[in-house]
C-alpha positions as CSV (number, residue, x, y, z in Angstrom):
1,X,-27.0,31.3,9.9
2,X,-23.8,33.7,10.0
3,X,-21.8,30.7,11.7
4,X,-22.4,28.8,8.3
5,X,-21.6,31.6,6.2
6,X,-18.4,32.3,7.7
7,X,-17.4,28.9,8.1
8,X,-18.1,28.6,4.3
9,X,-16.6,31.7,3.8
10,X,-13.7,30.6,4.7
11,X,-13.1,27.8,2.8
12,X,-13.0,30.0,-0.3
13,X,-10.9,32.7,1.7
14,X,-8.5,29.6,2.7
15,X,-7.6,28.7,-0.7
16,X,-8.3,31.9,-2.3
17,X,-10.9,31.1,-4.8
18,X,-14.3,33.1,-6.1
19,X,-17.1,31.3,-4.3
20,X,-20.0,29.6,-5.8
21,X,-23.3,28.3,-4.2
22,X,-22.1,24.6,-4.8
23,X,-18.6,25.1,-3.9
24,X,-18.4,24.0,-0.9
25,X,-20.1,20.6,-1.1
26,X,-18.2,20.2,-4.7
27,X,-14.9,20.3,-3.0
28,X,-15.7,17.3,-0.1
29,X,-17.9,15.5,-2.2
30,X,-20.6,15.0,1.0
31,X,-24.4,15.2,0.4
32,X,-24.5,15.8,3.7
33,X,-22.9,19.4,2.9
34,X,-25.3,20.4,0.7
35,X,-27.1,22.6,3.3
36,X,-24.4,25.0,2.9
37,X,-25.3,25.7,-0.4
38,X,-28.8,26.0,0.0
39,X,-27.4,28.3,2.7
40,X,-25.8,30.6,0.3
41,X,-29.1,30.3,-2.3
42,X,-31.1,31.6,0.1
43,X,-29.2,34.5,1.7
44,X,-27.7,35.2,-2.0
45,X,-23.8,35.8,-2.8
46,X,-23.7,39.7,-1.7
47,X,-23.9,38.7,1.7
48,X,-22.2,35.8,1.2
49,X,-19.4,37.9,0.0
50,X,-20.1,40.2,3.1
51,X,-19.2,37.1,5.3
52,X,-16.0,36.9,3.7
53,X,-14.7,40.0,4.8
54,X,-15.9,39.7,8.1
55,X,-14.9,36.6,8.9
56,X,-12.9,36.3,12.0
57,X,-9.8,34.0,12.0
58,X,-10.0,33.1,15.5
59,X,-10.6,29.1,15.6
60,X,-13.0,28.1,18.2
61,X,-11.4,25.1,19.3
62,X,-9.4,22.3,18.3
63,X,-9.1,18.3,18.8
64,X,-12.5,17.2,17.3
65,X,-12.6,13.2,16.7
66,X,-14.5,10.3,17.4
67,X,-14.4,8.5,20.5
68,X,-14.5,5.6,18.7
69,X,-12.0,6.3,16.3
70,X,-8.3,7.2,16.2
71,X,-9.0,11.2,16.6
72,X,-8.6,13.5,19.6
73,X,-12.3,13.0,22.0
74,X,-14.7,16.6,21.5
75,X,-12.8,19.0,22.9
76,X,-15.4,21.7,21.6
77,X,-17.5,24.2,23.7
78,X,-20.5,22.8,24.2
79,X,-23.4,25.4,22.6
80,X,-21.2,25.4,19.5
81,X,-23.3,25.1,16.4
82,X,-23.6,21.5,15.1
83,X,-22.5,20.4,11.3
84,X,-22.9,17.6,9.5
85,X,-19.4,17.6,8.4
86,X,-18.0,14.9,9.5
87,X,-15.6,15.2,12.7
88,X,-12.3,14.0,10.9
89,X,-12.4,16.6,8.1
90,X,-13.7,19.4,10.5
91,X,-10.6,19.2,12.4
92,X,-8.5,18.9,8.9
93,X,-10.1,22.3,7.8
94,X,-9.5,23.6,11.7
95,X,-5.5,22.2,11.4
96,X,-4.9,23.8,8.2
97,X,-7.4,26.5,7.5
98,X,-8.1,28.4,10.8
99,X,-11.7,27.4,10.8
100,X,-14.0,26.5,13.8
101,X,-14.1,23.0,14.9
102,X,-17.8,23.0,15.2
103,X,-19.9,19.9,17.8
104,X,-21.1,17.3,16.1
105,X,-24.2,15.2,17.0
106,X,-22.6,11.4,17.1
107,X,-26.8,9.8,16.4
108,X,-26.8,12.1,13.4
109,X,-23.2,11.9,12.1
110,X,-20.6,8.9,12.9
111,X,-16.8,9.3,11.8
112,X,-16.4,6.4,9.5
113,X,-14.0,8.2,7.8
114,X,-10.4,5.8,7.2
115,X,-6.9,7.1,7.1
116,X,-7.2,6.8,2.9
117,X,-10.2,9.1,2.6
118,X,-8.4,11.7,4.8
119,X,-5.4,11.6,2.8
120,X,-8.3,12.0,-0.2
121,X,-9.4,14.9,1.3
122,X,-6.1,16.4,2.1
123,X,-5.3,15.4,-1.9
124,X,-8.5,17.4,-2.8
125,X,-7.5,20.5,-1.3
126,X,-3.9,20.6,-2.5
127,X,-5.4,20.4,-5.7
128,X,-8.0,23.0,-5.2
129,X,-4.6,25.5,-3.8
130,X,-2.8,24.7,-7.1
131,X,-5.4,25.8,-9.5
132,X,-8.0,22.9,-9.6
133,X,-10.9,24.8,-8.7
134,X,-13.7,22.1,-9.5
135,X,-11.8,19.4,-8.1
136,X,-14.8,17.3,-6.1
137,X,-14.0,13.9,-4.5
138,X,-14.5,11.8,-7.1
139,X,-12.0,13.6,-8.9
140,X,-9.0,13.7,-6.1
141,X,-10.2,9.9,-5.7
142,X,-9.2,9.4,-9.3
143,X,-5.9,11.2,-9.7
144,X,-5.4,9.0,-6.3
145,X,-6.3,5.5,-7.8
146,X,-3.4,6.6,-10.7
147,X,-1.0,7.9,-8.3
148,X,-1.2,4.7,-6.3
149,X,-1.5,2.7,-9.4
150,X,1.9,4.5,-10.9
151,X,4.2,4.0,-7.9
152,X,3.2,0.1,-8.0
153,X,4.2,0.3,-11.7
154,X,5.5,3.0,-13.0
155,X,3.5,4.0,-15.2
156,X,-0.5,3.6,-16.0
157,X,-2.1,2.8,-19.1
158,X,-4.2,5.0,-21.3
159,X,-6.8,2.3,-20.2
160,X,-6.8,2.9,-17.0
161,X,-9.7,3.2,-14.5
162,X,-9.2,6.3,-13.1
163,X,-7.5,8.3,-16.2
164,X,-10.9,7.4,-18.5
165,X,-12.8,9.0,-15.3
166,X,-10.4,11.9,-15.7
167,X,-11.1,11.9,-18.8
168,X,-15.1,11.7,-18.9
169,X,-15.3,14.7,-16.1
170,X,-12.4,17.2,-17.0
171,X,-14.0,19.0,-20.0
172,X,-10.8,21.1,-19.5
173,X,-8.5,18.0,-19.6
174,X,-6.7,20.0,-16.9
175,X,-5.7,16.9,-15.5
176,X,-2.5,16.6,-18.4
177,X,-0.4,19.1,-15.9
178,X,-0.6,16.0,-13.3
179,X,0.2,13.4,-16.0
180,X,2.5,13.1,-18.4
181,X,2.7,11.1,-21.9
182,X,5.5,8.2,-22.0
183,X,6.0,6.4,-24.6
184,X,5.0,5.8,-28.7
185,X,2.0,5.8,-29.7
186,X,0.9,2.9,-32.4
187,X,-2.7,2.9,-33.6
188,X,-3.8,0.0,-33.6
189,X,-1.1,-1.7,-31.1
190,X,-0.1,0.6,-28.4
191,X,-1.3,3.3,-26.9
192,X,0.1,6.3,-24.4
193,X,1.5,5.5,-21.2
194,X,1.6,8.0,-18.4
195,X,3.0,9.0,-15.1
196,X,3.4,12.1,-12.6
197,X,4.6,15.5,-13.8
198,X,6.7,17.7,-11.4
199,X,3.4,19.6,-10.7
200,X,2.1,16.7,-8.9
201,X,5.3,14.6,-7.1
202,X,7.0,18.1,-6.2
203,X,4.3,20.3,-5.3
204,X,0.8,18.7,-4.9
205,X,1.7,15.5,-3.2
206,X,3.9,16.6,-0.7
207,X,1.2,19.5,0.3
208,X,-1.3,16.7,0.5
209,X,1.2,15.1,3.2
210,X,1.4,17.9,4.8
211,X,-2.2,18.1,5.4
212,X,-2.4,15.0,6.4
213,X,0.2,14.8,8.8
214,X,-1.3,17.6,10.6
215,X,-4.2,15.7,11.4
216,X,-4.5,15.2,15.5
217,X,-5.0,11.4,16.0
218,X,-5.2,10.3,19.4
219,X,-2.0,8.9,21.2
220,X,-1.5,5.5,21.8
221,X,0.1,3.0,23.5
222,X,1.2,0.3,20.7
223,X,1.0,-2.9,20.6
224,X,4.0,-5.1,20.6
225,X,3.2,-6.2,17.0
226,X,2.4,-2.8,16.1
227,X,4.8,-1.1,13.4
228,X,5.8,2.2,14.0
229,X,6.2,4.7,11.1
230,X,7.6,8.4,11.9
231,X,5.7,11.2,9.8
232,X,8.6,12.0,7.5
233,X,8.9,8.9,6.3
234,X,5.4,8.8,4.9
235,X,5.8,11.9,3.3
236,X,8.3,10.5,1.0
237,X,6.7,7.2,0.3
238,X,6.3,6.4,-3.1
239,X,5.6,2.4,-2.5
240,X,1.1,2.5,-4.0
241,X,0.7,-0.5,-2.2
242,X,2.8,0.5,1.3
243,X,0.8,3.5,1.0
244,X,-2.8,2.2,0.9
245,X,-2.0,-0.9,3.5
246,X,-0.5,2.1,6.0
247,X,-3.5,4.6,5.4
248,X,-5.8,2.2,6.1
249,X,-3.8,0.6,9.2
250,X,-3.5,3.4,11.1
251,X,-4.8,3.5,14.8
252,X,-3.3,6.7,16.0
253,X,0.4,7.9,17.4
254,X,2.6,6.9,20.0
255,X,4.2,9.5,22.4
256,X,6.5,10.5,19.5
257,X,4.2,11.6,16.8
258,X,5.1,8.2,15.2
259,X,2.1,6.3,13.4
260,X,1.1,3.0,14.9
261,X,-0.2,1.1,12.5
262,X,-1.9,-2.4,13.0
263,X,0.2,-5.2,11.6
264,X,-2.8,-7.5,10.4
265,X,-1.8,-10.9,10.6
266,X,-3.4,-13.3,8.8
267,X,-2.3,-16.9,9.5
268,X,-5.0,-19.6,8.9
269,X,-2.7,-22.5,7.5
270,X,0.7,-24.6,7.8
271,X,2.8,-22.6,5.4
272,X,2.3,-19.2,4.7
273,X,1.5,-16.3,6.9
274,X,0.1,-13.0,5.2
275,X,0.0,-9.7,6.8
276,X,1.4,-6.0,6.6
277,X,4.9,-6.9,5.7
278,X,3.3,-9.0,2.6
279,X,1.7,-6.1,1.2
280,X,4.9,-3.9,0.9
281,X,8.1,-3.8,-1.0
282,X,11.4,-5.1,0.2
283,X,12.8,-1.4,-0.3
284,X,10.2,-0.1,2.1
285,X,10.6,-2.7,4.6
286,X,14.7,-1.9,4.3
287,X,14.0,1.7,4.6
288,X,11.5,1.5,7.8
289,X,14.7,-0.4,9.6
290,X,14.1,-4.0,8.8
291,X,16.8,-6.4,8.2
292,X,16.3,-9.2,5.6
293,X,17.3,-12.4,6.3
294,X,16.2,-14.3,3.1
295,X,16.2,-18.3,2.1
296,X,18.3,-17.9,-1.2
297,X,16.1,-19.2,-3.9
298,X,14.0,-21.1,-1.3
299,X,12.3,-23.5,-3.9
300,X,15.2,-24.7,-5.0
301,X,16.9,-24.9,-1.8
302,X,14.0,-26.8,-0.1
303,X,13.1,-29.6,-2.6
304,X,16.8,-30.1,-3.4
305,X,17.3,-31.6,0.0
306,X,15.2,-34.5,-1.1
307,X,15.8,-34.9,-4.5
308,X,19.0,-35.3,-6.9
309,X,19.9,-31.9,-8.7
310,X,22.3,-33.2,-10.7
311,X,19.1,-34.6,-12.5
312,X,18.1,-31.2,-13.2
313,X,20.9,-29.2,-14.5
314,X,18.9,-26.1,-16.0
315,X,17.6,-25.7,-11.5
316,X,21.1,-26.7,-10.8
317,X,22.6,-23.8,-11.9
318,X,19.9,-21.7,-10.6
319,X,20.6,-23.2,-7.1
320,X,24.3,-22.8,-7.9
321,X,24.1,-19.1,-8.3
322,X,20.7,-17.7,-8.2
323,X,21.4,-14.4,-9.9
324,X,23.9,-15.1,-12.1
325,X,21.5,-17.5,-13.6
326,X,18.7,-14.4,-13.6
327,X,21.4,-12.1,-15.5
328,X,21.9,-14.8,-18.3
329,X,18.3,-15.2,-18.7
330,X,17.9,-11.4,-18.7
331,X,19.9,-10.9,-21.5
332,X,18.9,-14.2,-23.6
333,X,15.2,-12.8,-23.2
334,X,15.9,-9.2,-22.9
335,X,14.0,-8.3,-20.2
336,X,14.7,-7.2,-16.6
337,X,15.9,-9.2,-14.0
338,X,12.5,-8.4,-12.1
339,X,10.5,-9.3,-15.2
340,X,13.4,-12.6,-15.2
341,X,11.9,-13.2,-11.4
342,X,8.5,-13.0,-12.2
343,X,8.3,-15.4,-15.2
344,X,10.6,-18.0,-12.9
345,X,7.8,-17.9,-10.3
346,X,5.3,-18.3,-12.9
347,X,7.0,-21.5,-14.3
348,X,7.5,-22.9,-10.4
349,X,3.7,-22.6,-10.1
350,X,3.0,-24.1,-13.3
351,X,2.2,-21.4,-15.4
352,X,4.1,-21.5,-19.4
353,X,5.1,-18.2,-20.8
354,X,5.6,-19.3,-24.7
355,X,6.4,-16.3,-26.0
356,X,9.4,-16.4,-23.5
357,X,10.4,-20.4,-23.8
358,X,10.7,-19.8,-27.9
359,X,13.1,-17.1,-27.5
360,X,15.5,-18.7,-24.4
361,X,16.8,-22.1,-24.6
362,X,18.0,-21.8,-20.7
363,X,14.5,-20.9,-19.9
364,X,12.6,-23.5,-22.0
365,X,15.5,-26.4,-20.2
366,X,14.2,-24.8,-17.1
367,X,10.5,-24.7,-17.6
368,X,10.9,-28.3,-19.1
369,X,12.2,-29.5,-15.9
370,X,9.6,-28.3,-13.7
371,X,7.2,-31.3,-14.2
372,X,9.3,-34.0,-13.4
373,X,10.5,-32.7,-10.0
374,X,7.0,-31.3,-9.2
375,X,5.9,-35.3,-9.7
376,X,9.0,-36.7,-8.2
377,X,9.6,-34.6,-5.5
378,X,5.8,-35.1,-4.6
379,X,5.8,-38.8,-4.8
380,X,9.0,-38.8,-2.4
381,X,6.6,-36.5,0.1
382,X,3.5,-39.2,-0.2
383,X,6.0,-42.0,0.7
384,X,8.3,-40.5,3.2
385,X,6.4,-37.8,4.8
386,X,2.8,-38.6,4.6
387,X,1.9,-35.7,7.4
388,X,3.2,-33.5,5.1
389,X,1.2,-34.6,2.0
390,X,-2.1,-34.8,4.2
391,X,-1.9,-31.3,5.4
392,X,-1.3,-30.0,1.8
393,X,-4.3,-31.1,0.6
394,X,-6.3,-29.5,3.1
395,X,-5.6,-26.4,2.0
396,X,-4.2,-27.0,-2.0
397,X,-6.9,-27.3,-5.7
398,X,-6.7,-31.2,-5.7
399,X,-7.1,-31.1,-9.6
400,X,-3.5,-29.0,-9.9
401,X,-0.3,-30.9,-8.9
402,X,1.3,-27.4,-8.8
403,X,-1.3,-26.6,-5.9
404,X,-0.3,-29.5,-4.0
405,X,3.0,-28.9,-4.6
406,X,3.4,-25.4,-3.5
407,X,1.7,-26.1,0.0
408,X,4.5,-29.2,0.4
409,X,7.4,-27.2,-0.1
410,X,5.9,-24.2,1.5
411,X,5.3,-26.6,4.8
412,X,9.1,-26.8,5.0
413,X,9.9,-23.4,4.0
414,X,7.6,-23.0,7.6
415,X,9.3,-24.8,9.4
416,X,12.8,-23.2,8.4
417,X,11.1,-19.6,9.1
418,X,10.4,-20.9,12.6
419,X,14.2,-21.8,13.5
420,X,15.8,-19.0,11.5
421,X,13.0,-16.3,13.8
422,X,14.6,-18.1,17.2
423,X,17.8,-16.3,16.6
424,X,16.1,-12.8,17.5
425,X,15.8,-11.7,21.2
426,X,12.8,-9.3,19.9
427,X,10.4,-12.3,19.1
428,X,7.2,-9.6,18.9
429,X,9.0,-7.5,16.4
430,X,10.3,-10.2,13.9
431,X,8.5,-9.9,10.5
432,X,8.0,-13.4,8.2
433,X,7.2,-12.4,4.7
434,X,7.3,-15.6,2.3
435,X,10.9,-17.4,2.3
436,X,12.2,-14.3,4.5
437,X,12.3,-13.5,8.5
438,X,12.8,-9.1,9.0
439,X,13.7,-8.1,11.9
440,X,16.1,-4.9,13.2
441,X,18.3,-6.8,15.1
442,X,21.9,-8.2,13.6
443,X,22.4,-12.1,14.1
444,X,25.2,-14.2,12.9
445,X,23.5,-15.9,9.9
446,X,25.9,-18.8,9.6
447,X,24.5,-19.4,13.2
448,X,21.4,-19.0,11.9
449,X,22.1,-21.9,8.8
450,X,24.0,-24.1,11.2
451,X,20.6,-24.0,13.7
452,X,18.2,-25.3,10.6
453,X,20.7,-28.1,9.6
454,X,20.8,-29.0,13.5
455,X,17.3,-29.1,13.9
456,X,15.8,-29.8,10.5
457,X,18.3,-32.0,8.7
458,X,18.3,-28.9,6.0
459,X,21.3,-27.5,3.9
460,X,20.1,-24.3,2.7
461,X,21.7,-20.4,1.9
462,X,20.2,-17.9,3.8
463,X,21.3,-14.3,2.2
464,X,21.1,-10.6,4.3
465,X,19.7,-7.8,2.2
């Protein structure tokens, strides 16, 4: 019984807080901890209070994990009082807090915990430090889910998933020192947007790093695939959707303190092949080393090969000069290059923007063309390269002749992938991502263009980044 109290004790000593019977299971969220408060109901707070002074600060041990998992094996003495806390967070709160590692009975308690839920955890009690005392779970989980959803975008909307949740459960509305207002507000038509205040990217987040890098997972020997991330690098990050792919990919460290994480290949047809790369941004792939040898404007380049351009003089220029055509459409449409990029893809897959065709006549000529090659350039595949056109189908909706088309062209943009990857001596740690091949190494790309045409009949740009 005075184990639990002064391992609770603790906690609230840690972070300097006035206890309260359900504080400790409040601030992990666990039903599983809920003995500890029936702990403190039944030997009342004066003695709890007593087991905060008396505490002792010595940890017991160190290293506790799953065997199973990516933690340290149980390196804890063996009459040690078992918890039901789960191994992974006890050996957070042992990292970061001086408290005892405590066994754990593996039939009564499994680590399932991931990589994301740790860094939840870690998030929780950097909130609970900077004067979010109720923070539970669910709550760090929220302010998460907008963190994430902010560095994918930018900003969130007032309509957003986690924000109304911060909103239904913060009586206080504490949570407006993490996020910020941007933006008019237009009843009626617009409503608030939002992002991170200092409080949170300066202070908050980087403690909740911290945390998490402290964590002791087991050392590994990676896999030749396996992508290697050192610690400081993921305290920076800012890329929502590197971060969630590399929480939940990690598998442990290599001799280095680097994090291996798995690179999750998915590659079940002829053109495309998805995995870790996919799910970041090209400015975290350039910052974790990777070199990027791209197909310049790939679509183009590919189905151009076959067909006449000069046909087709709104794709022609695009071909010609990718982005000086972007920057004309930017400014005719007034939007971003990126938003210029997104609407082009949108048109090559057969989807019409109106509101953008009635305001550019460069991008309506564009969009017009689109059918006719899609139909041309498909008919030319039926007749000349029937293998091509057989294996599309396989995979593409046979009522869309945008579907078919994207898994012809995409065939190709395979097959020039394949020759351009040949130029690396590193084959295990070359990285294919769309109509790009990343790799760390430095090639000679005309060597690289002069290799496609010599073995695939193809005149193409390929572009370093």
């Amino acid at each position: 019984m005075t184990e639990k109290i002064e391992m609770a004790a603790k906690i609230f000593k840690a972070v300097g807080k006035k206890p309260s019977k359900s504080g400790v299971a409040r601030m992990f969220g666990y039903s599983r901890t809920a003995h500890l408060e029936r702990v403190i109901s039944k030997v009342g707070l004066e003695e709890f209070m007593e087991g905060i002074s008396s505490s002792s600060e010595t940890t017991l041990s160190t290293g506790l994990g799953s065997s199973s998992g990516p933690y340290k094996a149980l390196t804890s003495p063996p009459n040690a009082y078992p918890t039901n806390l789960s191994p992974s967070i006890n050996q957070l709160l042992s990292y970061q807090m001086g408290l005892p590692c405590l066994d754990y009975i593996p039939s009564i308690s499994t680590d399932s915990e991931t990589s994301l839920s740790l860094f939840i955890h870690c998030l929780s009690l950097g909130l609970i430090s900077n004067g979010f005392p109720k923070c539970d779970i669910t709550y760090a989980t929220s302010i998460t889910s907008c963190v994430l959803s902010i560095c994918r975008s930018g900003t969130i909307h007032h309509s957003h998933k986690g924000l109304r949740l911060l909103e239904s459960t913060d009586a206080t509305y504490q949570f407006t020192d993490l996020f910020m207002r941007k933006g008019c507000y237009k009843p009626g038509i617009k409503s608030f947007d939002y992002w991170t205040t200092p409080l949170l990217d300066d202070t908050i987040l980087p403690m909740a790093w911290r945390l998490f890098s402290g964590i002791d997972f087991t050392v590994i020997v990676p896999d030749a695939s396996d992508i290697l991330i050192p610690k400081s690098f993921m305290v920076s990050l800012r890329d929502g959707r590197a971060m969630v792919s590399f929480l939940t990919s990690i598998k442990g460290v290599d001799s280095f303190g680097n994090y291996v994480v798995t690179y999750n290949e998915i590659d079940r047809q002829e053109s495309r092949k998805y995995n870790l790369f996919s799910s970041i941004n090209s400015d975290t792939r350039n910052n974790l080393g990777y070199i990027n040898y791209d197909i310049s404007a790939a679509l183009q380049s590919i189905v151009f090969n076959f067909l006449d351009v000069s046909k087709y003089p709104a794709h022609e220029q695009m071909l010609t000069d990718k982005h000086l055509f972007r920057e004309n459409l930017s400014n005719e449409l007034n939007i971003s290059v990126k938003a210029v990029k997104v609407a082009l893809t949108a048109a090559d897959n057969g989807q019409l923007k109106h509101n953008l065709i009635s305001k550019s006549t460069l991008f309506a000529a564009y969009v017009s063309e689109t059918d006719s090659i899609v139909k041309e350039f498909t008919d030319y595949i039926v007749a000349n390269r029937p293998n091509l056109y057989s294996t599309a189908i396989k995979y593409a909706d046979l009522s869309k002749k945008y579907s078919i088309f994207f898994f012809i062209w995409t065939q190709i943009e395979r097959q020039i992938r394949d020759v351009m990857s040949k130029s690396f001596l590193n084959q295990a740690d070359v990285r294919e991502v769309h109509d790009a091949v990343y790799s760390k190494e430095v090639v000679d790309v005309d060597d690289m263009i002069r290799n496609v045409s010599d073995e695939l009949g193809l005149d193409i740009k390929i572009e370093v980044d």
